[in-house]
C-alpha positions as CSV (number, residue, x, y, z in Angstrom):
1,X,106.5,85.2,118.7
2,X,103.0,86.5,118.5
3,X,102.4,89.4,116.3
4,X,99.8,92.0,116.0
5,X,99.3,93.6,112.7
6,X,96.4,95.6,112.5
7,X,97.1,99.3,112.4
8,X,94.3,100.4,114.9
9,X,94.8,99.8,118.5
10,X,92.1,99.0,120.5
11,X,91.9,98.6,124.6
12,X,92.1,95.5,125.6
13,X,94.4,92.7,127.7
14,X,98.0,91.5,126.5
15,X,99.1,88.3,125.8
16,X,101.9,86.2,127.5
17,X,102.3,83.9,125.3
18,X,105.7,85.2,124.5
19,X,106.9,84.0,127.6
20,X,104.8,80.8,128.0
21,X,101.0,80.3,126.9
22,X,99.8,79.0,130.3
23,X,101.2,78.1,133.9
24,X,99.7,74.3,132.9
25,X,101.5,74.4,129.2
26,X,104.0,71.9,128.4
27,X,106.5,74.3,128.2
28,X,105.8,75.6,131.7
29,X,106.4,72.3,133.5
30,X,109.8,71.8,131.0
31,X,111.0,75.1,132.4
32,X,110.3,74.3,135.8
33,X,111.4,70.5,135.6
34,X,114.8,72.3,134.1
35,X,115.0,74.5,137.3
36,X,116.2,71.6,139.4
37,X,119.1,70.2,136.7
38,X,120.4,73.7,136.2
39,X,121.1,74.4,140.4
40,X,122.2,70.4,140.6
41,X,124.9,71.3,138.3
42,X,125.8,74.6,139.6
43,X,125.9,72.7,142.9
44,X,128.3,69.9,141.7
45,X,131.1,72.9,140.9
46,X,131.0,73.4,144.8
47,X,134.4,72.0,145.0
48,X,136.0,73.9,142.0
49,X,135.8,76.7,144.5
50,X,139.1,77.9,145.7
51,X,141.5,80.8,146.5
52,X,143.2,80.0,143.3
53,X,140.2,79.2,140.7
54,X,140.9,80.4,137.2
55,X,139.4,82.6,135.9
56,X,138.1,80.4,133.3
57,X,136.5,77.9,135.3
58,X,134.8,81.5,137.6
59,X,133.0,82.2,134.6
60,X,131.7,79.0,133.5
61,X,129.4,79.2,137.1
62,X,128.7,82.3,136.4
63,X,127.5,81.8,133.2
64,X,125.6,78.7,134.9
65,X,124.1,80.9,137.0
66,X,122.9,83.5,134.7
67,X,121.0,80.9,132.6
68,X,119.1,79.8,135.8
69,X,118.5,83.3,136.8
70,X,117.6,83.8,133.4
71,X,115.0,81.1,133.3
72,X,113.7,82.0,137.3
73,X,112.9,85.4,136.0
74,X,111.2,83.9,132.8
75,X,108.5,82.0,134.9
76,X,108.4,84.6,137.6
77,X,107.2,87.2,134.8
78,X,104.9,85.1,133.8
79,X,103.5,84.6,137.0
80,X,103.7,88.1,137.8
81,X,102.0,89.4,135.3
82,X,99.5,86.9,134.8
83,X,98.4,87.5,138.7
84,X,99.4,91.6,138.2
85,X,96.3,91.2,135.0
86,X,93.8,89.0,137.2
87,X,94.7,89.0,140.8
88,X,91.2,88.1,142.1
89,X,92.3,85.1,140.4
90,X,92.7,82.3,143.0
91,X,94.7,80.0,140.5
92,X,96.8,82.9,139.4
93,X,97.6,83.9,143.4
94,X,98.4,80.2,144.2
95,X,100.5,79.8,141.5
96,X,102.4,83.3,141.7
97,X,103.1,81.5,145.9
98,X,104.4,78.7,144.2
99,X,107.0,79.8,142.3
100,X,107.5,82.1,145.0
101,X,108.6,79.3,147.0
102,X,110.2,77.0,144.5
103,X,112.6,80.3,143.6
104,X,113.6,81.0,147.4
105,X,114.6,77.1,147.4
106,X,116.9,77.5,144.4
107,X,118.7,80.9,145.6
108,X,119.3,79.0,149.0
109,X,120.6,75.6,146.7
110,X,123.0,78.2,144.8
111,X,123.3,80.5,147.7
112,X,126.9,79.1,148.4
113,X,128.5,81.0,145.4
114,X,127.6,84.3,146.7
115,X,129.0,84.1,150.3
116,X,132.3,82.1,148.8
117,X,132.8,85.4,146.6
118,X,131.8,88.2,149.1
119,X,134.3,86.2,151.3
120,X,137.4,85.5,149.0
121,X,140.6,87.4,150.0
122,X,140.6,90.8,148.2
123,X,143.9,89.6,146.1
124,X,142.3,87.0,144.7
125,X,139.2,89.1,143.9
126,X,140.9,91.4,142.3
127,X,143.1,89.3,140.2
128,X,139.6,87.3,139.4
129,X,137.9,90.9,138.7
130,X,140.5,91.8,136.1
131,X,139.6,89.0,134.1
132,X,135.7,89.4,134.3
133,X,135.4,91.4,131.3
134,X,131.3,92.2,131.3
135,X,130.3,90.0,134.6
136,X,132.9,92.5,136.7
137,X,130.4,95.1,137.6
138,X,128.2,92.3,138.6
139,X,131.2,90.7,140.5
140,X,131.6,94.3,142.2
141,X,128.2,94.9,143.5
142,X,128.1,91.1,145.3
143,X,131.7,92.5,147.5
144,X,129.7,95.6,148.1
145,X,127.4,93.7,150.0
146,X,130.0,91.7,151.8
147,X,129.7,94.0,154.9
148,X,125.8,93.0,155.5
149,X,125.9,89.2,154.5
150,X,125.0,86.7,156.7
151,X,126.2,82.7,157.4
152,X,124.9,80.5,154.8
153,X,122.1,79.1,157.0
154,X,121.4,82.7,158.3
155,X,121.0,83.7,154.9
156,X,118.7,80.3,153.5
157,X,116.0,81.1,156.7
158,X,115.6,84.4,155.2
159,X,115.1,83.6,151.5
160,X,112.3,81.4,153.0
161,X,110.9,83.8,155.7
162,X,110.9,86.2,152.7
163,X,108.3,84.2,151.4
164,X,105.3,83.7,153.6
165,X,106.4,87.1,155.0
166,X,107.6,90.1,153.4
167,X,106.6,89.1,149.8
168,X,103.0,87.8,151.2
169,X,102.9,90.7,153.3
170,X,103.0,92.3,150.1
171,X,100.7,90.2,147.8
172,X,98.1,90.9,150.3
173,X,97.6,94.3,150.2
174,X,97.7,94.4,146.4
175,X,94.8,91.8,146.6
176,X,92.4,94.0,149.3
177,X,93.1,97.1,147.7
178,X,92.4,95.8,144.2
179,X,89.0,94.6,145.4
180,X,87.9,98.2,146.4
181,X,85.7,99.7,144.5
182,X,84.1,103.5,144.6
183,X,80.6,105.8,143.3
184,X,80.7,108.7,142.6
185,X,77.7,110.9,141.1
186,X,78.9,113.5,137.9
187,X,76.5,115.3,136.3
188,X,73.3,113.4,137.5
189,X,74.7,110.3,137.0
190,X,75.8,108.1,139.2
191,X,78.9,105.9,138.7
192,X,79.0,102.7,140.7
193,X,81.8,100.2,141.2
194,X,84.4,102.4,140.0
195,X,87.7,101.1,140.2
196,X,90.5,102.7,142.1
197,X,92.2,104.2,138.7
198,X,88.1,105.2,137.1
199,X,87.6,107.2,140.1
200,X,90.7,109.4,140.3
201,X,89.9,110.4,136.6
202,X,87.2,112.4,138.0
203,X,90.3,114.2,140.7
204,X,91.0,116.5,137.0
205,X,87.8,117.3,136.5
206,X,87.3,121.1,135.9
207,X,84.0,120.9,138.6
208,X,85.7,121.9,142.1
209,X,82.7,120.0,143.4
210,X,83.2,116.7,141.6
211,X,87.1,117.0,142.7
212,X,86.4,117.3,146.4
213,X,83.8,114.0,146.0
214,X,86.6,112.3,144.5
215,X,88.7,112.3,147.0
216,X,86.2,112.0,149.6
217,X,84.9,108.8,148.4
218,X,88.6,107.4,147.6
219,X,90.2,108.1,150.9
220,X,86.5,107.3,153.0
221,X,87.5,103.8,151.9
222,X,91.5,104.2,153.1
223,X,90.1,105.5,156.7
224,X,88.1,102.4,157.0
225,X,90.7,100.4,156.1
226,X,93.1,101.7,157.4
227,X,93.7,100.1,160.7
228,X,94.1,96.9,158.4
229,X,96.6,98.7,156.1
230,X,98.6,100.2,158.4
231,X,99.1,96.9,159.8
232,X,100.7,95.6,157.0
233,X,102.5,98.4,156.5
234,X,103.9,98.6,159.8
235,X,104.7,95.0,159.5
236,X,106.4,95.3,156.4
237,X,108.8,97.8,158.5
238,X,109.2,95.7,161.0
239,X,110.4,93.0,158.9
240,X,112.6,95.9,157.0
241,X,114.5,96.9,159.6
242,X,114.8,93.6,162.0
243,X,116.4,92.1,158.4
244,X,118.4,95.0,157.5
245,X,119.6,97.2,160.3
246,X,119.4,94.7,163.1
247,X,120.8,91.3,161.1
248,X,123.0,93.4,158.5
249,X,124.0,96.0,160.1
250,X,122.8,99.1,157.7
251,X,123.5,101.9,159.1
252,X,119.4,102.8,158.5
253,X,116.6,101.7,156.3
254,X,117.0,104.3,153.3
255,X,120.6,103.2,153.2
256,X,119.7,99.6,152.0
257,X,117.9,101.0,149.5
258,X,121.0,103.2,147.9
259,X,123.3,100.5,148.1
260,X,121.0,97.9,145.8
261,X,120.6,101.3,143.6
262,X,124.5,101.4,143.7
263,X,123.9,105.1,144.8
264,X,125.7,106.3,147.8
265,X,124.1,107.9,151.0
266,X,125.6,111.3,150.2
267,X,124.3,111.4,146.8
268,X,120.4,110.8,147.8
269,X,121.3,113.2,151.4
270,X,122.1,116.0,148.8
271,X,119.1,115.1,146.8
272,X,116.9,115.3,149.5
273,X,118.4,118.1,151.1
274,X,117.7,120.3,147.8
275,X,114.1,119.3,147.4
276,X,113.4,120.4,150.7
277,X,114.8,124.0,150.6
278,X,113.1,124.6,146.5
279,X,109.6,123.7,148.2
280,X,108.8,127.3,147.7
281,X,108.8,127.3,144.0
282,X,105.7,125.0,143.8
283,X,104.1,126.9,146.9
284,X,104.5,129.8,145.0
285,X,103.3,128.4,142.1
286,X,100.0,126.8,143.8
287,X,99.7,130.8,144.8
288,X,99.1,131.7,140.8
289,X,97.1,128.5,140.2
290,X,94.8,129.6,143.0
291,X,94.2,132.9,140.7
292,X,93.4,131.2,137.8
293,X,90.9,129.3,139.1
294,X,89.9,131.8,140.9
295,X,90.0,130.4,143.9
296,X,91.3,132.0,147.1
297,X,93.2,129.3,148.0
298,X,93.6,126.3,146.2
299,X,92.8,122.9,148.3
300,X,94.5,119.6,148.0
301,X,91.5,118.3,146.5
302,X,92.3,121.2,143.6
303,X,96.1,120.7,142.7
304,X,96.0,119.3,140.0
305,X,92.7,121.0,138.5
306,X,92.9,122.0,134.9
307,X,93.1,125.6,133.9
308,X,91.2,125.1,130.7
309,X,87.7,124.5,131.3
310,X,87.0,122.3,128.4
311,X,87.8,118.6,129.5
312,X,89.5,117.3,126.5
313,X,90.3,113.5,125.6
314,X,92.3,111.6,123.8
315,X,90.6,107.8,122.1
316,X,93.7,104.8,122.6
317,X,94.3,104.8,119.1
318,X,94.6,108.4,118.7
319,X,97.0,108.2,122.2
320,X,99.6,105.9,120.8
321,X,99.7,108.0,117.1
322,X,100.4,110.7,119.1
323,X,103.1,108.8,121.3
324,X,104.4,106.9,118.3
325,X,104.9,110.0,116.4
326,X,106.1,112.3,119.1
327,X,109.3,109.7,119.5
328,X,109.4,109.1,116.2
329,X,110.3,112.8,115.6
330,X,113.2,113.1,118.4
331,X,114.7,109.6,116.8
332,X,113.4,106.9,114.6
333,X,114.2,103.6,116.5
334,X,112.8,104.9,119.5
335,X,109.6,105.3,117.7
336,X,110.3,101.5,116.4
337,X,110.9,100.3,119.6
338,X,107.3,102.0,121.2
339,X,105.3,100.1,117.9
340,X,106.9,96.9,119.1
341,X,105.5,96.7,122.5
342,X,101.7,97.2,120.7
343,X,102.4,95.1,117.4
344,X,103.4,92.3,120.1
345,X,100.2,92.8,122.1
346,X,102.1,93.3,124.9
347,X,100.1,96.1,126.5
348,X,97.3,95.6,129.0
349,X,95.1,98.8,128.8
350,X,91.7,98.6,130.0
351,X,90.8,99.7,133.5
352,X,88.4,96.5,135.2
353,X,88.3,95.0,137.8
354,X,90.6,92.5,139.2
355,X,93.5,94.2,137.5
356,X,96.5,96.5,139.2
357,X,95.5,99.9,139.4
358,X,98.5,102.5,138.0
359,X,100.7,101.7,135.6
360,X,104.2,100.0,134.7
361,X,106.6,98.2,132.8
362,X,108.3,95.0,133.2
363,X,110.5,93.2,131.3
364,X,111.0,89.6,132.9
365,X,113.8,88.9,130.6
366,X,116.5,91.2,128.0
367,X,115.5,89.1,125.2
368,X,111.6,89.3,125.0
369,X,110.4,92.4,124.5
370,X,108.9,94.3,127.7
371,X,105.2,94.3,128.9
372,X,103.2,98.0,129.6
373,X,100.5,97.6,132.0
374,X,98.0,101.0,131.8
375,X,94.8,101.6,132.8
376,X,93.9,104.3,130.6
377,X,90.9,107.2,131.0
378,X,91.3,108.8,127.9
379,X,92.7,112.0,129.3
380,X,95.9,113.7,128.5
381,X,98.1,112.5,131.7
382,X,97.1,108.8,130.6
383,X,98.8,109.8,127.4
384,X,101.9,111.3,129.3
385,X,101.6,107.6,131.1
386,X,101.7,105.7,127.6
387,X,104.5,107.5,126.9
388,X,106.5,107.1,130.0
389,X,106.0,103.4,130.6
390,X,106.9,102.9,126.9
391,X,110.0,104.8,127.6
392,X,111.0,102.2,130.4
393,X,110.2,99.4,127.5
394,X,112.4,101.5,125.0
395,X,115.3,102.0,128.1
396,X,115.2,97.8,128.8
397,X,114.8,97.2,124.5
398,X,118.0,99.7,124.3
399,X,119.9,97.4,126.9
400,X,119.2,94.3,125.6
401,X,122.3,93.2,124.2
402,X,124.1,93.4,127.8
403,X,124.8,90.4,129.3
404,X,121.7,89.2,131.4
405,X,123.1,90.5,134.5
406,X,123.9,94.1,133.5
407,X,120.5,94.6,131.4
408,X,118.4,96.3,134.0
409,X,119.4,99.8,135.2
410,X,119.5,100.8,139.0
411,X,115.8,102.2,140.2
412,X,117.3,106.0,139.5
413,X,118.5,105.8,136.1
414,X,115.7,103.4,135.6
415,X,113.7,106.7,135.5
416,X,115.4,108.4,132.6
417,X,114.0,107.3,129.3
418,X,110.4,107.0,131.0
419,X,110.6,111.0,131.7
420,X,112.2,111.9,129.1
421,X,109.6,110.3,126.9
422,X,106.9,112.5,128.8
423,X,109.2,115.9,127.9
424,X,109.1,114.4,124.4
425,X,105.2,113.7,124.0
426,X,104.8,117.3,125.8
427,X,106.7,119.2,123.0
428,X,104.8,117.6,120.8
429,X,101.5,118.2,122.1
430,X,102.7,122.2,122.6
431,X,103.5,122.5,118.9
432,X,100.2,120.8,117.3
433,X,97.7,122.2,119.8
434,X,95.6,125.1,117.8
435,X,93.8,125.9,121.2
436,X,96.2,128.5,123.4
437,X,93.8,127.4,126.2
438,X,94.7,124.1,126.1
439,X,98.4,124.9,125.3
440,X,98.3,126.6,128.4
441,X,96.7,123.7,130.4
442,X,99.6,121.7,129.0
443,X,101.9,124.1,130.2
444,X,100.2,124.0,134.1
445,X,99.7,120.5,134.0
446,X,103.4,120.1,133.1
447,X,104.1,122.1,136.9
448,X,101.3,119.9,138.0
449,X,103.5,116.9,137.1
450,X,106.8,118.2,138.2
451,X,105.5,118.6,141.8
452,X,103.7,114.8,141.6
453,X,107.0,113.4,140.4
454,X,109.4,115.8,142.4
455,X,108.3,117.3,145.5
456,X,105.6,114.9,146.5
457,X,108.1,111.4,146.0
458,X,110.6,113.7,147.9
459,X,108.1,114.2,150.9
460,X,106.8,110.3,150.3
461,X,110.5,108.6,151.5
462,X,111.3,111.8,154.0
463,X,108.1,110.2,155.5
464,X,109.1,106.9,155.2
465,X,112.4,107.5,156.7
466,X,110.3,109.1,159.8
467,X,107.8,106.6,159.9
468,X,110.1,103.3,160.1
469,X,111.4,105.5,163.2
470,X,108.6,106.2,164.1
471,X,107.4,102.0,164.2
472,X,110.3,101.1,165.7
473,X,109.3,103.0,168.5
474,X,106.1,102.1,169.0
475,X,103.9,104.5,167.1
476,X,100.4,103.5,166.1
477,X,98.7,103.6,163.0
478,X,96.7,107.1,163.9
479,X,100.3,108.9,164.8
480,X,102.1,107.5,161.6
481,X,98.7,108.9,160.2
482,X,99.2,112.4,162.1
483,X,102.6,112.5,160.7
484,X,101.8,112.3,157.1
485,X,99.1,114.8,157.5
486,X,102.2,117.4,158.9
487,X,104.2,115.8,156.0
488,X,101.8,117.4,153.6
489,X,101.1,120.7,155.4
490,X,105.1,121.5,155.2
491,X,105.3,120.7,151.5
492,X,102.0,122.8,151.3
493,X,103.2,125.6,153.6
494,X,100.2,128.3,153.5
495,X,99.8,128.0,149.4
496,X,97.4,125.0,150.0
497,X,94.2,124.0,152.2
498,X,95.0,120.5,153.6
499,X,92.0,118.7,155.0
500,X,92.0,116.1,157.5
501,X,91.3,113.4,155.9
502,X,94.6,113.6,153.7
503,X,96.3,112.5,156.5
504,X,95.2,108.5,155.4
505,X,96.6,109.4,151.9
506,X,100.1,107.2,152.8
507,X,98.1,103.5,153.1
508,X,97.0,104.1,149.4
509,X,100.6,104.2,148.2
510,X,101.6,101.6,147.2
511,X,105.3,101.7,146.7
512,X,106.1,102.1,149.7
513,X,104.3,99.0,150.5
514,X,106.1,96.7,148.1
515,X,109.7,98.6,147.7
516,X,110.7,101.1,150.4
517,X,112.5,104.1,149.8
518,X,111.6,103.4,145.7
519,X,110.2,106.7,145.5
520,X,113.2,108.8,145.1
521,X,114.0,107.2,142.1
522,X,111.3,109.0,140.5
523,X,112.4,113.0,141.6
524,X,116.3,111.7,140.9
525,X,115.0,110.5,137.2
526,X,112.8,113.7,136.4
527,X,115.5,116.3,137.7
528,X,118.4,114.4,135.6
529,X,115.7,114.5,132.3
530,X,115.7,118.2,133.1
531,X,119.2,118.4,132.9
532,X,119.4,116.2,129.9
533,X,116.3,118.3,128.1
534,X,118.1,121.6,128.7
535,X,121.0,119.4,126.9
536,X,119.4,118.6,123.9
537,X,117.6,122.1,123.6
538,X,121.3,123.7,123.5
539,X,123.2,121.3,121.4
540,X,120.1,119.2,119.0
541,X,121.4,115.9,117.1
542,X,125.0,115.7,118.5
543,X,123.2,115.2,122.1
544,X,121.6,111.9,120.8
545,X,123.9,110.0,120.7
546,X,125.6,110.6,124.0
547,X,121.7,110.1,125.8
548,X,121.1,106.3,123.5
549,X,124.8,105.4,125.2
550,X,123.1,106.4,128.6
551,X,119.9,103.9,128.1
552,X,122.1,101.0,126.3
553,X,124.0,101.2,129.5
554,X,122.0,99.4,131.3
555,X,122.7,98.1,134.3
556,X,126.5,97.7,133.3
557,X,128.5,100.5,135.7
558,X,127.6,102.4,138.5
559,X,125.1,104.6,137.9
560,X,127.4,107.9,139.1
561,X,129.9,106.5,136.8
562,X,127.3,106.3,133.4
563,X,126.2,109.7,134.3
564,X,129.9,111.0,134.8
565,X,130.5,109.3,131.6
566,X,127.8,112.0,130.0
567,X,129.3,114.9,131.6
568,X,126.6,114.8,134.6
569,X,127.9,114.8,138.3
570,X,125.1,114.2,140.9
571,X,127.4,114.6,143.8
572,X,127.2,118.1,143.7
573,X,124.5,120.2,145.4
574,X,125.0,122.6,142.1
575,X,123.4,120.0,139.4
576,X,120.1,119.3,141.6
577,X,119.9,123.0,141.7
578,X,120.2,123.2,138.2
579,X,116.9,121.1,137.8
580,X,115.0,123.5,140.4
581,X,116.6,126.6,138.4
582,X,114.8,124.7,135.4
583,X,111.1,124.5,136.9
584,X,111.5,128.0,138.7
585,X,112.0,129.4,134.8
586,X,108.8,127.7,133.5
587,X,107.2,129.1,136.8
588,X,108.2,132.4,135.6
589,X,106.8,131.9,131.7
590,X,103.6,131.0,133.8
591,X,103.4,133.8,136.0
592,X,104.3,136.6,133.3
593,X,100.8,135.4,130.9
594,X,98.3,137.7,132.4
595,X,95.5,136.3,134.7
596,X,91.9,136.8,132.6
């Protein structure tokens, strides 16, 4: 395994040599030689298939299956990444299609598993189930799908479709956004061939001027583009809901998202139903923010402004002290676990070009510790970023001794150690800072962040939901367009000035490009970390251990079912309120300090 030891970290690129050292390595072509082997075999226990298989002889091709899953995912990350760190890369985008392709020919070879299991008589499922020990959870979620599953051949033409169509569909955009690139003059001096994630650095500046450029020059590019964009995008829809509402028979587009998140519909209705009447606390509070900036209104180009007028920043090294420490002080082998994903050079930091903009974590496989992609500014929400993706690293680290199959949590609870992580770093930050000026900007930007990770993902998928509606009837790009730009307006209300040009704000979003309906994942995760915060405020140490059990969980039970487990019930309206109840008290602390 390669190790880093040096103390000081430094920006830079990671290394994925931990999974293989190159897609032309010897171990590279031994993995993918093995591919074919491991589906031959699990293709000779065809006939071992019956109504009255043992339970033995179940597990054995599960178990075969799990290793070839196991070693897909393996390659796949590496092919992911490598083309996620270099996607102007034409050897790392033809290769990233190949294994594409040479994965979507081994789920079709092993396809016939699946469709023998979703269609076994529920008797012999259940007396199968009862035996599963860890794989029943997994055995579970493939019935649930039974309603929506297809004939075998059905179901191998869309593994391959999936391919050159969705999954391109999807590879292409990454690859023409990644190539824009932006100027923007600050101070006298002009910038030139910033990237995407360089620019919006320049959307906190404390100049109201500079923030209005910012955005000017971002989304002049995404009005350009966007008849190309929202091509793809309506495309992708297309291809959604002809799959999943018209072939398997979802009763809509959001709801094939809960059911691979194991969440049901009523669940993310009451969710979304909340959001939408607590709107007014972050109207209200975009009311004070005005005064402080002494603005009469504030303007989307403005909302996330700083209140201190000193632009402070944090060096990398300093950044992940900070981080490290922060988690360190909550619990030590959380801190542990952070230091790993650095010591292993497993973190991909510097902004450039050719590289993903954002940020995430992915962990290909349980056993290899996770990869943080970052492209860090220096400025304190690309500390609050460290620490969340290292929180998803910490989460999959945490679950790692779960069977490969119930390591990964569902996209909601997925959420919980990244946020939490953030709440961590910002008590830290509160109780070191000398400057009450900045302790107050940390305080703002903390509503600031709250209504990016709340509100706004809440308003992203009530738009998605209209506009895959809205394609499927025949809207073009402009109306989809004119929609977001009300979208915005009614989260806004009167509190905030919403220029035009916002309304091409939806083709630069990439989630809901690559994974529809992801986004309400993130306002799920941040208003369960409020309810587990206000947890561990009230009861201190004795809450630890019941939040580690949470994140070593994994992706074992149904996500309603860990959380019950931990004394949280999301079914009821009363627990989202709880989290609004929350952010409408720190609204109040806020609005009590007087204005200067």
């Amino acid at each position: 395994m390669t190790t880093m030891t040096a103390e000081k970290h430094e920006l830079g690129r990671w290394s994925l040599d931990d999974l293989f050292t190159g897609h032309e390595s010897e171990a590279m072509q031994a993995a993918l030689a093995s591919l074919d082997a491991q589906a031959a075999a699990i293709e000779a226990r065809r006939p071992h298939l019956t109504g009255d298989i043992s339970i033995e002889t179940l597990l054995g091709i599960v178990r075969q299956i799990e290793t070839l899953t196991y070693s897909s995912y393996k390659i796949f990350g590496f092919a992911g990444l490598w083309y996620e760190s270099d996607n102007q890369n034409p050897i790392a985008e033809a290769f990233i299609a190949r294994i594409q392709q040479k994965l979507a020919e081994l789920k079709n070879q092993t396809l016939f598993f699946e469709l023998w299991w979703k269609g076994l008589a529920d008797a012999h499922a259940a007396r199968l189930m009862a035996g599963a020990g860890a794989y029943r959870y997994w055995l579970d979620e493939l019935r649930k799908m039974k309603p929506h599953t297809l004939s075998e051949g059905e179901e191998k033409v869309i593994n391959i479709k999936n391919v050159t169509g969705f999954s391109a569909l999807e590879r292409l955009y990454s690859t023409i956004t990644s190539r824009y690139t932006f100027e923007l003059e600050v101070d006298g001096e002009l910038h030139k061939e910033l990237t995407r994630d360089a620019l919006l650095k320049y959307a906190f500046h404390s100049d109201p001027d500079v923030r209005e450029r910012t955005f000017k020059a971002l989304y002049a590019t995404y009005e350009d583009q966007a008849p190309i964009l929202g091509q793809i995008y309506q495309t992708i829809v297309r291809d959604w809901h002809n799959e999943n509402v018209d072939l398997r028979k979802f009763a809509s587009p959001l709801s094939v998202r809960n059911l691979r998140n194991d969440i049901p519909d009523a669940v993310v209705n009451v969710l979304l139903e909340v959001a939408e009447k607590n709107v007014g606390i972050f109207q209200r509070y975009y009311r004070m923010k005005a005064k402080w900036l002494g603005m009469e209104k504030v303007r989307r180009y403005d909302i996330y402004a700083p209140i201190a007028k000193s632009d402070k920043s944090f060096p990398y090294d300093e950044a992940a002290r900070m981080t490290f420490e922060a988690f360190g002080e909550f619990e030590p082998k959380i801190a542990e676990l952070a230091r790993k994903v650095f010591d292993e050079n497993h973190v991909d930091s510097e902004i450039r070009m050719g590289k993903s903009g954002g940020a995430f974590c992915w962990g290909p496989v349980q056993d290899i510790t996770p990869w943080v992609l970052l492209n860090y500014a220096g400025q304190a929400r690309d500390v609050a970023t460290m620490a969340h993706e290292l929180g998803h690293a910490i989460h999959a680290m945490l679950a790692s001794h779960q069977e490969f199959f119930n390591a990964s949590a569902t996209l909601p609870l997925a959420e919980t150690a990244s946020t939490f992580g953030e709440m961590i770093l910002i008590d830290y930050l509160l109780a070191r800072e000398p400057d009450e000026s900045v302790q107050r900007d940390i305080l703002f930007r903390q509503m600031d962040d709250s209504y990016a990770t709340i509100v706004r993902q809440i308003f992203f998928a009530l738009f998605e939901r209209k506009a895959h509606a809205m394609t499927q009837a025949g809207a073009t790009v402009d109306e989809l367009a004119a929609t977001y730009l009300e979208n915005l307006r009614t989260q806004f209300g009167d509190a905030v000035e919403v220029p035009d040009m916002f309304k091409w704000e939806w083709v630069g979003i990439p989630h809901i490009f690559s994974t529809p309906f992801y986004v309400y994942a993130y306002a799920f995760g941040q208003l369960l970390v409020l309810a587990l915060y206000r947890q561990f405020k009230a009861e201190g140490d004795s809450f630890k251990p019941r939040y580690l059990k949470i994140l070593s969980s994994g992706g074992s039970a149904a996500p309603v079912d860990i959380l019950n487990e931990a004394g949280i019930d999301v079914t009821r309206t009363e627990f989202w309120q709880g989290g609004f109840d929350v952010l409408e008290g720190m609204l109040a602390k806020l609005e009590a300090i007087p204005v200067p």
